[in-house]
Each structure stands twice: as structure tokens, then as C-alpha cells.
C-alpha positions, 0 to 999 in steps of 0.5 A: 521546533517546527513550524505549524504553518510551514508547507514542509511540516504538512508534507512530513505529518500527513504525506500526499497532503500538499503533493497529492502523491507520497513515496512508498516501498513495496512490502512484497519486493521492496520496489519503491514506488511513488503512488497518488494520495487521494485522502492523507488521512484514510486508507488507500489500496495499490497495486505494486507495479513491479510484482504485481502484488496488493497493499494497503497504505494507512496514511494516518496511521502510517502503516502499510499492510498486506490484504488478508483476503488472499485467494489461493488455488492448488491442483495436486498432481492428480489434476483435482482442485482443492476444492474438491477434497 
């Protein structure tokens, strides 16, 4: 059984809580980062250093997410935005 007062424990139930800081993996490229962890108990965006790519990490839930606010821009070969179809 674990004990409730071990620092260990803490750690595994809320990462980044002792520490400050968690290792996670990348959901675009894979790249295992080690990233600070403000609130154990929140969510937090990053920035992978790799891809240069956003996530969110939800600490108490313990998923990590990718933004649905994405942006994107095409030019078709005529030279005309998107925007302007």
C-alpha cells in the first residue's frame, strides 16, 4: 500500500507537485520533454522544442491535448488566399 505521507507518493499522483517540473512526451513528434509545473492540479500550455508545436497538459486529469484553435493558411497556385473564395 502506498503510503500517503511518502514524498514518492505525491510525485506519481500529482506530477510536477515536489519537483516543479514533470516529463512529457511530445503529442506531435514524440520528443520527450521535461517541462515546469506551475499548478499540479491545472492546466498548462507548451511549446515542444523540437517541432515547435503547442499542447495542453492537464495535469489532473493527466491528458495532454492538442489546441482546436488552429489556424491555417492556403494559397492555391493562382496566388489567391482562402480567404478570398
Amino acid at each position: 500500500m502506498l503510503d500517503p505521507l511518502d514524498p514518492l507518493t505525491y510525485e506519481l499522483c500529482f506530477p510536477g507537485g515536489l519537483t516543479g517540473e514533470a516529463e512529457i512526451s511530445c503529442p506531435h513528434c514524440k520528443t520527450l520533454l521535461t517541462v515546469p509545473v506551475n499548478d499540479p492540479n491545472g492546466e498548462e500550455s507548451y511549446q515542444c522544442c523540437k517541432c515547435q508545436k503547442g499542447f495542453v497538459a492537464d495535469w489532473a486529469s493527466g491528458q495532454v491535448t492538442i489546441p482546436a484553435n488552429v489556424t491555417i493558411s492556403l494559397t492555391f497556385q493562382d496566388g489567391n488566399k482562402d480567404a478570398d473564395r
